[in-house]
C-alpha positions as CSV (number, residue, x, y, z in Angstrom):
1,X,-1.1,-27.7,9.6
2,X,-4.8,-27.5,8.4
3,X,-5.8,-27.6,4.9
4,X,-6.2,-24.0,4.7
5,X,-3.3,-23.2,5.2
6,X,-1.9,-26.0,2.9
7,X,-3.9,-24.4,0.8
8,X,-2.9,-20.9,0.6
9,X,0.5,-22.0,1.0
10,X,0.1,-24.0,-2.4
11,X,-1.3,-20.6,-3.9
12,X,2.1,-19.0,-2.7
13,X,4.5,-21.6,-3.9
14,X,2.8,-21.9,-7.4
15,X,3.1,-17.6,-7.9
16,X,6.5,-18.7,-7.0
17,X,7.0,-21.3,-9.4
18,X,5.3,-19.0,-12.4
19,X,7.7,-16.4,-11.2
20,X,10.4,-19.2,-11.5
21,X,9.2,-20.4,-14.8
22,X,9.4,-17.0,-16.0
23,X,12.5,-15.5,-15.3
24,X,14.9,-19.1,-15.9
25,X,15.2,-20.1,-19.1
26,X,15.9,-23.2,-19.7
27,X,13.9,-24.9,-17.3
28,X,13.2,-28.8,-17.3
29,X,9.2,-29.4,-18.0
30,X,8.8,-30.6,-14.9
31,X,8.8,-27.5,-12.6
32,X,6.0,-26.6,-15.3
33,X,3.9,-29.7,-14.5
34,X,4.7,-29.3,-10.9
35,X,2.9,-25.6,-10.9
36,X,0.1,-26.9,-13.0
37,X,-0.2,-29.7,-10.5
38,X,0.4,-27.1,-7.1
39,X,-2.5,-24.9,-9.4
40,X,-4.5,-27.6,-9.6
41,X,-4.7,-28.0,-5.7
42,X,-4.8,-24.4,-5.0
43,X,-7.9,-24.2,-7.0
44,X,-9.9,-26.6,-5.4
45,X,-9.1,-25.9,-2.0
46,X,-7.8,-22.1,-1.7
47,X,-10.8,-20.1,-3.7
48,X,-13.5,-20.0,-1.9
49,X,-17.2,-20.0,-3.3
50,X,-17.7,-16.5,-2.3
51,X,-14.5,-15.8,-4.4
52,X,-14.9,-17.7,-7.7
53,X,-16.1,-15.1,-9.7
54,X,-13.5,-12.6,-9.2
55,X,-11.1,-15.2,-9.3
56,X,-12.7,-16.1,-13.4
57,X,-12.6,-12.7,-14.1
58,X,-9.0,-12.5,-13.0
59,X,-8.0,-16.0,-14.8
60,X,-9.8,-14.7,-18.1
61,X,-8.0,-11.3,-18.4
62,X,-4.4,-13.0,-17.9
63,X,-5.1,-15.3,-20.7
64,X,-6.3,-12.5,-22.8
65,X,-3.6,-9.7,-21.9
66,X,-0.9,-11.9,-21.1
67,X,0.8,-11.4,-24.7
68,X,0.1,-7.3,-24.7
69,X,3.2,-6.6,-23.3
70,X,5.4,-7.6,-25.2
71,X,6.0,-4.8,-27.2
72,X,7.2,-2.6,-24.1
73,X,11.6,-1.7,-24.7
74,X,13.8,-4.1,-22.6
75,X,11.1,-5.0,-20.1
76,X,8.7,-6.5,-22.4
77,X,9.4,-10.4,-23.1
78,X,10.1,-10.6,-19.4
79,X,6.6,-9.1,-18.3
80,X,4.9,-11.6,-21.0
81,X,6.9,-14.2,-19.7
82,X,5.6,-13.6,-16.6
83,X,2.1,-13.3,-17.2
84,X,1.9,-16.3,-20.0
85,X,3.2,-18.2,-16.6
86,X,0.8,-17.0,-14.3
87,X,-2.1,-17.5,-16.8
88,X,-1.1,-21.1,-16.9
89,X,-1.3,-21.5,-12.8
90,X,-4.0,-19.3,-12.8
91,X,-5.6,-21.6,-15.8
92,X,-4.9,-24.7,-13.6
93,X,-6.9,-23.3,-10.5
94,X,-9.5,-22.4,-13.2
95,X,-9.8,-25.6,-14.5
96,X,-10.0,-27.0,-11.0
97,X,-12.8,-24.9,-9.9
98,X,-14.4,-26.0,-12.7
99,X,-14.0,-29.8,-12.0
100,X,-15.1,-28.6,-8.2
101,X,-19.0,-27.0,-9.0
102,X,-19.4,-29.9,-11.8
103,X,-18.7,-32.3,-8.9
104,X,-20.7,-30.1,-6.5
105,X,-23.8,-30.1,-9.0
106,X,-24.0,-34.1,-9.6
107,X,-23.9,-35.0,-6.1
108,X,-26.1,-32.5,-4.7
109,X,-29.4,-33.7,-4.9
């Protein structure tokens, strides 16, 4: 298999994992270091350069609306759950892309 798609494979698995996270309750920190870990991969291989923006844009408005749900009848603490996960993969792969154009600017000459 080629890194890309390791890559978007890693991308699927962590969705999976927030999905996971979210919905079973009690789950062993692991699994939750596990997706950060699969996140962090994702992010620096999956997102392209052409993509990073969107991408920051999306990571930024699930940390910021991930709690506004809550609030909804029945549906609600399962919705934040879900979102509060994915904003922490999606905060992983942000934090990697990060790491990636620091990295990208110092050895670029």
């Amino acid at each position: 298999m080629d890194r890309p798609s390791i890559a978007r494979w890693a991308f699927i698995i962590g969705l999976a994992l927030a999905l996971i996270i979210a919905l079973v309750t009690p789950i062993d920190d692991w699994v939750v270091w596990l997706m950060i870990l699969v996140g962090l991969y994702a992010g620096w291989e999956f997102i392209a350069e052409d993509q990073e923006h969107h991408f920051f844009l999306v990571a930024i408005a699930l940390v910021f609306f991930s709690q506004t749900l809550v609030d909804i009848p029945s549906v609600g603490e399962t919705l934040t759950a879900l979102l509060t996960s994915m904003a922490t993969f999606f905060g992983a792969m942000a934090i990697a892309l990060v790491v990636r154009n620091i990295v990208k600017w110092v050895t670029t000459t």
